[in-house]
ROBA-994334 format. One record per residue (C-alpha): x, y, z. Coordinates in nm, 3 decimals, always signed. Layout:
<rs>
R       px       py       pz
R        X        Y        Z
...
</rs>
This chain:
<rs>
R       px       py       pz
R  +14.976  +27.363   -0.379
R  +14.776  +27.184   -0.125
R  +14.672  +27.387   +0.199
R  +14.831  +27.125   +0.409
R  +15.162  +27.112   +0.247
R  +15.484  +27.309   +0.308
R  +15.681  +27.118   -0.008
R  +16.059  +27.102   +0.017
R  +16.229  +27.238   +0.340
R  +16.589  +27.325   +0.268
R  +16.783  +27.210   +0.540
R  +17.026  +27.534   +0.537
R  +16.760  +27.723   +0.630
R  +16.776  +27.520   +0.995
R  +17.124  +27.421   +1.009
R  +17.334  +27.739   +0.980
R  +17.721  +27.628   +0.962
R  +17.611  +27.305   +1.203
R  +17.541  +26.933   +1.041
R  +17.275  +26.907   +1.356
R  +17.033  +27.066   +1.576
R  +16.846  +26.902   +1.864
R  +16.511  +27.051   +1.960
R  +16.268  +26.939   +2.286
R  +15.964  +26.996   +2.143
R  +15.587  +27.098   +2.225
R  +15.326  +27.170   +2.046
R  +14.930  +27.229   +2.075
R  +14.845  +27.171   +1.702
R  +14.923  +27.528   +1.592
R  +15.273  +27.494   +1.482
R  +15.426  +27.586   +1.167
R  +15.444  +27.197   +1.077
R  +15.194  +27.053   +1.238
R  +14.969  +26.899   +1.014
R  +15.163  +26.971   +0.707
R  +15.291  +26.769   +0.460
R  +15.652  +26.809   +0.349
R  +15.963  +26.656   +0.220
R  +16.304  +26.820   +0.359
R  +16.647  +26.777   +0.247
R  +16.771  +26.617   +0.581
R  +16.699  +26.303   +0.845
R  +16.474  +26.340   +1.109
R  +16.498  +26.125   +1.432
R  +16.218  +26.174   +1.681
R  +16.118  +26.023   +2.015
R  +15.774  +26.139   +2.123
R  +15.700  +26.073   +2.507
R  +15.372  +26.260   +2.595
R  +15.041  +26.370   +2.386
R  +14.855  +26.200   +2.154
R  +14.854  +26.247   +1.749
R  +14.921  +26.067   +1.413
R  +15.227  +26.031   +1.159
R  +15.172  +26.004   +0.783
R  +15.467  +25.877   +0.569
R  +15.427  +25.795   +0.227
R  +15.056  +25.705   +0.244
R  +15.062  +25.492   +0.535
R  +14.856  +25.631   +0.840
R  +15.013  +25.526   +1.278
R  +14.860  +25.688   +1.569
R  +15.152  +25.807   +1.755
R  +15.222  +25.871   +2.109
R  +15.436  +25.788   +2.406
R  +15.709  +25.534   +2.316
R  +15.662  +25.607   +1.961
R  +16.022  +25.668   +1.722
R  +16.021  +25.786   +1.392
R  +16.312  +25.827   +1.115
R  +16.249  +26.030   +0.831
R  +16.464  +26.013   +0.544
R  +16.513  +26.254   +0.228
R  +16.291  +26.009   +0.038
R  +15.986  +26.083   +0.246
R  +15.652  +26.261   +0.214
R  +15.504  +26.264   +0.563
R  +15.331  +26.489   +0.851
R  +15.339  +26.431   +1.207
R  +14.968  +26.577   +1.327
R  +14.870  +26.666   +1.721
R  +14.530  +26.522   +1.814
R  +14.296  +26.765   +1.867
R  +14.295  +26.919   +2.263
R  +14.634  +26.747   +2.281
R  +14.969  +26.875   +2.358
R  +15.239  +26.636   +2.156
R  +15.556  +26.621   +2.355
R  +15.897  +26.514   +2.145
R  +16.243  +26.556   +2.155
R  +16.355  +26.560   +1.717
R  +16.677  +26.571   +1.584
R  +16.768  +26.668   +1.241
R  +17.082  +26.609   +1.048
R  +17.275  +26.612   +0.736
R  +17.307  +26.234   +0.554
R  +17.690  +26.267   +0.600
R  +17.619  +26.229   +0.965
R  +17.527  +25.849   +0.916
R  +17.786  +25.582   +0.764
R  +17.707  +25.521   +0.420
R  +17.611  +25.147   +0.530
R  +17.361  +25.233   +0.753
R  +17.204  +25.527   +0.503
R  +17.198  +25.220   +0.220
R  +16.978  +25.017   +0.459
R  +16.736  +25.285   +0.575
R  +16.651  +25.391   +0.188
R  +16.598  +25.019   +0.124
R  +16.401  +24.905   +0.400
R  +16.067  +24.756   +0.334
R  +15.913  +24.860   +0.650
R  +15.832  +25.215   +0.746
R  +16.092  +25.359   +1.000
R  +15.888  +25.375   +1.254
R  +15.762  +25.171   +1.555
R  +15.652  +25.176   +1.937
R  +15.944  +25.119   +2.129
R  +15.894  +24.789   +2.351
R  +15.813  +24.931   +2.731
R  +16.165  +24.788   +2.895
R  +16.352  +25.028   +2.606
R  +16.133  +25.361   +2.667
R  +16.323  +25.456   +2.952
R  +16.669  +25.399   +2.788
R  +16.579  +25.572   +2.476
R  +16.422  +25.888   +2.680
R  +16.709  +25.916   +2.865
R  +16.957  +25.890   +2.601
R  +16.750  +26.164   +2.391
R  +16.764  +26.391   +2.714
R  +17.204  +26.324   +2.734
R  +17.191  +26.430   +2.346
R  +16.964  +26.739   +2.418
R  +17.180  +26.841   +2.702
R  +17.485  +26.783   +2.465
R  +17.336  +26.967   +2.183
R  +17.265  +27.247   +2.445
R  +17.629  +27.291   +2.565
R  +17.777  +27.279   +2.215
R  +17.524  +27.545   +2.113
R  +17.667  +27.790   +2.365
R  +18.010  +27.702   +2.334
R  +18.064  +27.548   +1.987
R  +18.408  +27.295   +1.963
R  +18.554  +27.029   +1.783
R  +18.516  +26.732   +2.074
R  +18.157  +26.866   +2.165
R  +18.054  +26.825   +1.778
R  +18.171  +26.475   +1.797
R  +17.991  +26.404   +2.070
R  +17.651  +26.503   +1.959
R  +17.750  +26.347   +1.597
R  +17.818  +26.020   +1.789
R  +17.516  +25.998   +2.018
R  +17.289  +26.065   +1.733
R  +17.425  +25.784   +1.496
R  +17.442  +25.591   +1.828
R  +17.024  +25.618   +1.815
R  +17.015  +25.593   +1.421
R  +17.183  +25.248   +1.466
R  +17.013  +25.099   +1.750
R  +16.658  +25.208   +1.606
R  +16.752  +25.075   +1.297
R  +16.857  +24.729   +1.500
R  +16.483  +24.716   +1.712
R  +16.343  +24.796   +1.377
R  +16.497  +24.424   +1.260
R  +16.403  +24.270   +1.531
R  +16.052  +24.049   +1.500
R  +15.922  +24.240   +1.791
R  +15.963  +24.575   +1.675
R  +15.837  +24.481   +1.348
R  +15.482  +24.327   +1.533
R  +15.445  +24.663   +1.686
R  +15.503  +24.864   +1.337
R  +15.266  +24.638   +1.168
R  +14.997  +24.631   +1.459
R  +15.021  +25.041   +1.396
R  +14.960  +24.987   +1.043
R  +14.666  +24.784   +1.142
R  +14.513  +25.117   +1.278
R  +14.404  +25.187   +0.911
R  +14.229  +24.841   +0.899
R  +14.013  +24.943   +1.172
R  +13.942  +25.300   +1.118
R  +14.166  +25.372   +1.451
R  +14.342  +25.671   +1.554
R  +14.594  +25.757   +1.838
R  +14.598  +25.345   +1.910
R  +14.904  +25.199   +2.039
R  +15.034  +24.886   +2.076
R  +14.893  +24.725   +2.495
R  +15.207  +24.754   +2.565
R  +15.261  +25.114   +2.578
R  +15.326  +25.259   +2.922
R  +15.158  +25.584   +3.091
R  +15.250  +25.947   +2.965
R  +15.500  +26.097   +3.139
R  +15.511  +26.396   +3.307
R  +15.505  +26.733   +3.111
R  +15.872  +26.826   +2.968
R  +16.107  +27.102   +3.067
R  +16.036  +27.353   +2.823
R  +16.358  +27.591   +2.855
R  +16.445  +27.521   +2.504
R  +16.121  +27.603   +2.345
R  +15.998  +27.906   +2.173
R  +15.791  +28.180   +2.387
R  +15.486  +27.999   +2.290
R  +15.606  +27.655   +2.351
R  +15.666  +27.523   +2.047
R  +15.925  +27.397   +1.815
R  +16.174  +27.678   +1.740
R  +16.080  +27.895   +1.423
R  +16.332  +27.824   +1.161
R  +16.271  +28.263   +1.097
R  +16.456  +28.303   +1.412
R  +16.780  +28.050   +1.375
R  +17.085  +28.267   +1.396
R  +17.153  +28.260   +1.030
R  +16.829  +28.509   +1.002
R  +16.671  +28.323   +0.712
R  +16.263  +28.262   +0.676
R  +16.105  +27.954   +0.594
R  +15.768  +27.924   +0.410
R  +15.489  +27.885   +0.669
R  +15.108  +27.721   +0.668
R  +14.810  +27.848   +0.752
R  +14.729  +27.769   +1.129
R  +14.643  +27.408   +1.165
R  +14.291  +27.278   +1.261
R  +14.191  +26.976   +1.437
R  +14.291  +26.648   +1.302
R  +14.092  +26.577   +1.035
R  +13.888  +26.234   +1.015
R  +14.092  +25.922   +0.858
R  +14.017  +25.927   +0.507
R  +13.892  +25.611   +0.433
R  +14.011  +25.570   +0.115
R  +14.378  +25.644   +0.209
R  +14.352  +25.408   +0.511
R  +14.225  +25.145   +0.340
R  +14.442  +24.755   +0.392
R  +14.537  +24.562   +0.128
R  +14.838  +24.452   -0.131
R  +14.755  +24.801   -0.332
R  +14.960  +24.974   -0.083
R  +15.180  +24.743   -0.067
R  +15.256  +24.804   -0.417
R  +15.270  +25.217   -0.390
R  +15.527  +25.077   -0.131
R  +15.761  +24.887   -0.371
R  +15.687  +25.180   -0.605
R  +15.881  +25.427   -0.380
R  +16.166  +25.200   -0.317
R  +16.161  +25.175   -0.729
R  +16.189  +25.550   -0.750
R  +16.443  +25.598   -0.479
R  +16.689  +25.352   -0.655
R  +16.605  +25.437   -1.035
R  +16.541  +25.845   -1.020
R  +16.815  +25.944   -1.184
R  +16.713  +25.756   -1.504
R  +16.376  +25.865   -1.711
R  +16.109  +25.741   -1.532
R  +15.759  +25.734   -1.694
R  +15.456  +25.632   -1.491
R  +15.404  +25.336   -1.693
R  +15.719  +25.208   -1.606
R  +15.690  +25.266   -1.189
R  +15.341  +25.118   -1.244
R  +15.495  +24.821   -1.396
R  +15.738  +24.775   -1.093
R  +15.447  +24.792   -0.870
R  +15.227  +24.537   -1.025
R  +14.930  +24.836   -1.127
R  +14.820  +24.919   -1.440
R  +14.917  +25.255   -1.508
R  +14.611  +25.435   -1.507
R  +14.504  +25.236   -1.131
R  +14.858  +25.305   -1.031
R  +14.845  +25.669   -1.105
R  +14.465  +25.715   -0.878
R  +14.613  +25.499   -0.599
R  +14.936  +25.638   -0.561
R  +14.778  +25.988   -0.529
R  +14.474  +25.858   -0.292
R  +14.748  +25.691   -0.045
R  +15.037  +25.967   -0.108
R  +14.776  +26.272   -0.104
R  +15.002  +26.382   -0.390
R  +14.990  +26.290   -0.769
R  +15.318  +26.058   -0.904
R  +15.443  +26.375   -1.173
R  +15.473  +26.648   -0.861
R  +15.594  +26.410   -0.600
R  +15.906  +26.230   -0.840
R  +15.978  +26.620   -0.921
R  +16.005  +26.716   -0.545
R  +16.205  +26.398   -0.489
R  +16.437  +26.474   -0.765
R  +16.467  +26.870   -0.647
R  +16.564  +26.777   -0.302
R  +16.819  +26.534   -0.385
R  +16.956  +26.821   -0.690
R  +16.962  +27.033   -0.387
R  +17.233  +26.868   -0.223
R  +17.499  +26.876   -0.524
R  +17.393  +27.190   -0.591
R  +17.509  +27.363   -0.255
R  +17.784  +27.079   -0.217
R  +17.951  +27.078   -0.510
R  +18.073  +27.300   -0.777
R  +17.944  +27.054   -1.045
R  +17.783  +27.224   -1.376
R  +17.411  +27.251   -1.346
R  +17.382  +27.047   -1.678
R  +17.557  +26.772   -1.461
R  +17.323  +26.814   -1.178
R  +17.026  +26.790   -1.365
R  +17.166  +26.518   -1.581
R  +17.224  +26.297   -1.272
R  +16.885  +26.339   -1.078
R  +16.662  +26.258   -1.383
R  +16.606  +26.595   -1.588
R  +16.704  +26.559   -1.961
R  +16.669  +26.991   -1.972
R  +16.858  +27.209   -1.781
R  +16.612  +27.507   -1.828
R  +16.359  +27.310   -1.696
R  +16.530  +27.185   -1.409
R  +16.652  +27.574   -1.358
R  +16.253  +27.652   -1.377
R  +16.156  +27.396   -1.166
R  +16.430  +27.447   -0.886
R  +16.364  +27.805   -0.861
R  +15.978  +27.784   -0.833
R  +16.006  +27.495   -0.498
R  +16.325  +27.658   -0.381
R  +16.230  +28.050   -0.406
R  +16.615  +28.096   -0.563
R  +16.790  +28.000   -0.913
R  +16.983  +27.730   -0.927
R  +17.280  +27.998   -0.905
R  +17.185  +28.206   -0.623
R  +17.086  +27.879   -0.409
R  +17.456  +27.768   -0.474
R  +17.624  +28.148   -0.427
R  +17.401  +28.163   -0.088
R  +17.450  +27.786   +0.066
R  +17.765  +27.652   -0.149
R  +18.045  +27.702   -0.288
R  +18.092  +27.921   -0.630
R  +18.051  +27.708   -0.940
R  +18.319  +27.673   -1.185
R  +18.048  +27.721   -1.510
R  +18.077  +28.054   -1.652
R  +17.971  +27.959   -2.009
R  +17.617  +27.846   -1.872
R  +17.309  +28.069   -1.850
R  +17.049  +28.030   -1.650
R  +16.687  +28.109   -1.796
</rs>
């Protein structure tokens, strides 16, 4: 596996019996994360409001930095990377998908634009202070877990989903997401928008790890360990290849939003280039130039992380699992699960789910 990639995070290994956790975040560059690219199991909301760096999301380079918001979704290979002799400030939420009404969750997987943008200057404020009310939230429920404080913190964060999703519409927001985008035309890093406004001041770090950084997943309360990364280096220079403009990222584009809505049914490479407007054997170099990841491995870890979900959610048959996420064998979706995942299909499910009802199947 690539040195700068972590693969699939499973979300139960940062969750514990919550659907949310709500971190205020600092790092120099050495974090676990930093740097590395990963899908995970879960959304990811984040407001970054001090520090300079970059955010990678399916092949498409921003500088990031004050004012800049970010959704990840399930469906997305990315890395958020601190600048080098920078200290990225953020608060970042992650969640479970049944957080979100199914409405909203249909219109983030299908949106054409990446879910990200500088927020304009008059809503900077607004948003910071409404991530600091969540954080504070968060906080109190975390000491004293109840019913009405869950629903509070699941409120306020669809609350944010919904009105970054509306700026995100707007022809404004959408300027400022392209004019990041743009930063790959020009070679730029850590650009923003003219309208950004100053840094502000350093954050409260009473949340934060001893080191001052994001929380390691090795120390939630449920005692579990997450795979870690070598120690991150500074930020590497833009490849140009990867940055460059033009409609052949548009195209890997369209090809993600073709896997995301046809996965569960056999998907050759031919037929994804076809969707895209490539032939097959230009799709299959640019996708992996712009994704940093070939088109077999990343429609597996797509698959897998999805599978994931029914697995611990349900007590569906594994057959049926793999069946509905794309793999014709379940041995090979039992061999594939257990080398991203680190458990069998079986143990995942006994460990994060429910007991399956499915004693005539055997596992390889």
């Amino acid at each position: 596996m690539n040195e700068n990639a972590l693969g699939v995070l499973d979300g139960r290994v940062f969750f514990g019996q919550d659907d949310f956790v709500v971190w205020n975040c600092v790092t120099d560059g050495s974090g676990v994360f930093d740097g590395k690219y990963h899908f995970h199991d879960f959304y990811e909301l984040s407001y970054l409001y001090a520090g300079e760096g970059s955010y990678e999301v399916n092949g498409l380079f921003f500088p990031a930095g004050a004012g800049f918001l970010l959704l990840t979704t399930p469906s997305d290979y990315h890395r958020l990377t601190t600048a080098p002799k920078s200290r990225l400030c953020y608060f970042n939420v992650i969640f479970r998908e049944n957080l979100l009404d199914r409405r909203l969750t249909d219109r983030l997987y299908r949106s054409p634009a990446p879910l990200c943008l500088f927020l304009p200057e008059k809503a900077q404020p607004v948003f910071h202070a409404d991530f600091e009310r969540l954080h504070a939230d968060y906080t109190a429920f975390a000491s004293r877990p109840d019913a009405f404080s869950s629903l509070l913190v699941k409120n306020a964060i669809e609350s944010l989903c919904l009105r970054f999703y509306t700026l995100l519409e707007k022809e404004d927001a959408i300027e400022k997401t392209n004019y990041a985008a743009a930063g790959r035309e020009t070679g730029a890093r850590g650009e923003a928008p003219p309208d950004r406004p100053k840094k502000p001041a350093a954050p409260s770090e009473e949340r934060m790890s001893p080191e001052g950084k994001r929380p390691d997943p090795a120390q939630n309360k449920q005692g579990r360990t997450a795979k870690t990364g070598e120690k991150q280096k500074d930020l590497p220079e833009a490849d140009e290849a990867g940055r460059e403009a033009g409609q052949e990222d548009e195209a890997i584009r369209a090809a993600l939003l073709f896997i995301r809505e046809n996965y569960r049914t056999p998907l050759s490479l031919a037929r994804v280039a076809e969707a895209a407007g490539l032939s097959a054997g230009y799709f299959s170099s640019r996708f992996k130039q712009v994704m940093k990841i070939g088109f077999s491995e990343y429609l597996l870890r797509f698959r897998l992380t999805v599978a994931a979900g029914y697995v611990a959610s349900s007590d569906l048959p594994l057959k049926a699992v793999a069946a509905m996420n794309g793999f014709r064998s379940t041995n090979y979706f039992s061999a594939a699960f257990s080398s991203y995942f680190g458990l069998s299909p079986r143990a995942y499910r006994r460990r994060h789910g429910r007991p399956a009802k499915e004693p005539q199947e055997k596992e390889p």
